[in-house]
N, C-alpha and C positions, 0 to 999 in steps of 0.2 A: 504493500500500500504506500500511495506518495502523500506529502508531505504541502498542503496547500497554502502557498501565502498569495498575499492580497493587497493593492495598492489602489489608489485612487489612478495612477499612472507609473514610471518608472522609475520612483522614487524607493518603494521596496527592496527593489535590485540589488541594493544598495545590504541592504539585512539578508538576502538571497547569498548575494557574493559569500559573506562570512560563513554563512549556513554550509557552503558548497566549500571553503574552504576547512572549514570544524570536521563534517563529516560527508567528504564526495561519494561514500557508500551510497546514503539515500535517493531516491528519486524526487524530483517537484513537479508542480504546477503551480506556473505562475500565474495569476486576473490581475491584466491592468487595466482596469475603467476605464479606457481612453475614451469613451462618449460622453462623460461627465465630471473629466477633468478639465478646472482642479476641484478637490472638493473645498479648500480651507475659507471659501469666498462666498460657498452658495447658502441656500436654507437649510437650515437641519436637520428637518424633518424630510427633505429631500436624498440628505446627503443619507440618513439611516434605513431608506429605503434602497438606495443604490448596494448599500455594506449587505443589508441581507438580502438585494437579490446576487451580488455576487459570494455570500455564505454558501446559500442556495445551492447555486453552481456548483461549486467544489464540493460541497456533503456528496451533492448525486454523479461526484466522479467515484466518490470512494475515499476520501482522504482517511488520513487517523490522525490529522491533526492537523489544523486552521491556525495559520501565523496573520494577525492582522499588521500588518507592515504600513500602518500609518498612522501617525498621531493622532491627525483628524479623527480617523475611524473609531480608533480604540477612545477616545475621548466620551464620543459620542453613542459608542452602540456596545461595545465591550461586557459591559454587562447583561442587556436583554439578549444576547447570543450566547455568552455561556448557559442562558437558563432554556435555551430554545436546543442544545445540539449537544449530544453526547460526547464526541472525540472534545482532550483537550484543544484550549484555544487560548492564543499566547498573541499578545496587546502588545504595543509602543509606552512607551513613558520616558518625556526629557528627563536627562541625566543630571538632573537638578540639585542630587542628595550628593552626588560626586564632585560637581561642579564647587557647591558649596564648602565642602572639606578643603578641597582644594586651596579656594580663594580665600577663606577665614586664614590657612598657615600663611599665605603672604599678604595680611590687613591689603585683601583688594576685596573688588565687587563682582559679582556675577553677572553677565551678559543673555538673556535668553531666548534667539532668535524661533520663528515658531510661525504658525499660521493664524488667522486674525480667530477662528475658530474654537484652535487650540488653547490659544491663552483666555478666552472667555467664558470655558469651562470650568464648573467645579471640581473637577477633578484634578486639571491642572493647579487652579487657586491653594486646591488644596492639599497639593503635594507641596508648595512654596509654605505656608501655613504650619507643614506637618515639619518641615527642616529648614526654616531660613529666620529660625531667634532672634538673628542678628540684624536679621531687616537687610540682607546686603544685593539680594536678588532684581534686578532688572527687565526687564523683556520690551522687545520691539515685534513686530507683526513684517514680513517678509514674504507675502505671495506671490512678488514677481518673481522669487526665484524658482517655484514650481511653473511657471512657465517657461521660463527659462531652459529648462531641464527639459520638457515636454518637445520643446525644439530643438536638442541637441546639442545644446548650443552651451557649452562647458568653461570654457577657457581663453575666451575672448575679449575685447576691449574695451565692450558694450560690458559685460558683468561686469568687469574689474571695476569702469566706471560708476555703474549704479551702485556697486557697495562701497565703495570711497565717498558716493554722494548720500546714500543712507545713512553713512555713519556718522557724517562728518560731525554734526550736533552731538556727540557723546563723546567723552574725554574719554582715550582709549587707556590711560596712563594711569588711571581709576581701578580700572579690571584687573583678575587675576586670571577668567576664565570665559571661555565662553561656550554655549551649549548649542548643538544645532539638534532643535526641537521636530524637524522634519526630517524622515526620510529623502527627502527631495536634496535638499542642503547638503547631503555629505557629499555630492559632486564637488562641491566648491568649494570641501577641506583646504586642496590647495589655494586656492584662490583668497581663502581667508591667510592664512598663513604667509601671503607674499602684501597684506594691505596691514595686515596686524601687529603691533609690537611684537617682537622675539619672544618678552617673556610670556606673553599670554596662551594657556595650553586652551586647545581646540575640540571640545569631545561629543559626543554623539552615544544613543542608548545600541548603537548595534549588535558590539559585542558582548554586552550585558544578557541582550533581548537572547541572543544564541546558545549563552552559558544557561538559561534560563530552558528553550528547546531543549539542550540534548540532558539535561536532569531531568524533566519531566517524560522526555523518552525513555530512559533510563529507569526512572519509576515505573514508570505504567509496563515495561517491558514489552514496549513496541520499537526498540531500536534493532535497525538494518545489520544484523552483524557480517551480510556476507564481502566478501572482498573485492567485488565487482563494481566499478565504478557507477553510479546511478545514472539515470535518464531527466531530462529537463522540458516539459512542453510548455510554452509561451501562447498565452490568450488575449485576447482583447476584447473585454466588454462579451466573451462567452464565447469568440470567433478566432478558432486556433489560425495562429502567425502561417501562412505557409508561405509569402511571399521573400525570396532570396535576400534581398536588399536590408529589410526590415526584420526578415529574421536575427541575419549577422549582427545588426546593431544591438539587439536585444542578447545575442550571446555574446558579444564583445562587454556590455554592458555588466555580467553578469563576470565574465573572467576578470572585470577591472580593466578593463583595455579603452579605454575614452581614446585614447592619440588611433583610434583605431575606427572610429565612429563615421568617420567624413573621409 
């Protein structure tokens, strides 16, 4: 049985990539929403009908287990789908608790980049509530970089500039950290890292979210023990990729190969 994660777009990929690096035994399927992306901008009650029709999808392939690979989604629907689907189901969450440790040992402030959706959640609110004592947590709303990403469009002059102009209102000299709240965002780890102070560290819940999968595989005792490299199918909005061009992009995307995109 594979292994189903979920994006609003190809923002996932990005938690896929790790996933397939941790354990390339397993098989996946990928849903990327691409007809109702992005989600972080729209209505919610829209956006939770988009998540469980793409839930949907994936139970009636077979999965054994549902990674929601968005912040968005898992903000908003995270809970009424664990009480709807028997296989576990494994959420997003900015790495806000990390962030925080971080930035308290060098008396700086946290930065927490995110979707306008994201941070308007209680869920969110109240993960900042449940670790940030110290009052040092920040956030800015960022959906033009899920479009951004949507177009492929990685490491160009136009990003660099929008986050130079984004940022410019925040004294970067403040921070100790900053958190990329989306799936989407961790394309532009580099790209933060070449506009950012040196000392500021960069982090994202990817790795976390995957230490998180293969314990729960591990528990349940549904992990892939054989040695045979797994299988990847790539969907869009329920309509598997079979076009050349667009598929390579999506598995270029998935090996980490961006310089490989265009």
């Amino acid at each position: 049985m594979k292994i189903g994660f979920f994006d609003s777009g190809i923002g996932g990929i990005t938690v896929l990539r790790e996933a397939i690096r941790c354990m390339p035994n397993e098989s996946y399927i990928y849903y990327a929403d691409t007809e109702h992306v992005p989600y972080g901008t729209k209505n919610k009650n829209e956006v939770r009908e988009y998540v469980f029709n793409a839930a949907e999808f994936l139970a009636q392939n077979g999965i054994k287990m549902l990674v929601v690979a968005c912040n968005t989604a898992t903000s908003l629907a995270i809970k009424d789908l664990r009480q709807k689907y028997h296989f576990p189901i494994v959420g997003m969450e900015p790495a806000v608790k990390p962030a925080v440790e971080i930035s308290l040992n060098k008396d700086k402030r946290v930065l927490v980049l995110a979707t306008p959706i994201t941070l308007s959640e209680d869920k969110f609110k109240n993960l900042v509530l449940r670790v940030d004592s110290e009052h040092i947590v920040d956030y800015i709303a960022v959906p033009e970089l899920v479009e951004f990403a949507e177009k492929f469009e990685f490491e160009t002059k136009e990003v660099k500039d929008f986050l130079i102009n984004k940022l410019k209102d925040y004294d970067m000299s403040r921070y100790g950290t900053v958190v990329l709240g989306c799936t989407h965002f961790v394309y532009y780890k580099d790209v933060f890292r070449n506009i950012l102070p040196k000392n500021i560290d960069i982090i994202d819940g990817n790795a976390g979210t995957v230490r998180n999968i293969m314990n729960i595989l591990c528990e349940k005792n549904i992990k892939n023990n054989s040695n045979v490299r797994g299988s990847i199918e790539f969907y869009l909005s329920g309509r598997i990729i079979e076009e050349p061009d667009l598929l390579k992009k999506y598995k270029c995307l998935a090996e980490g190969k961006l310089c490989n995109i265009r």
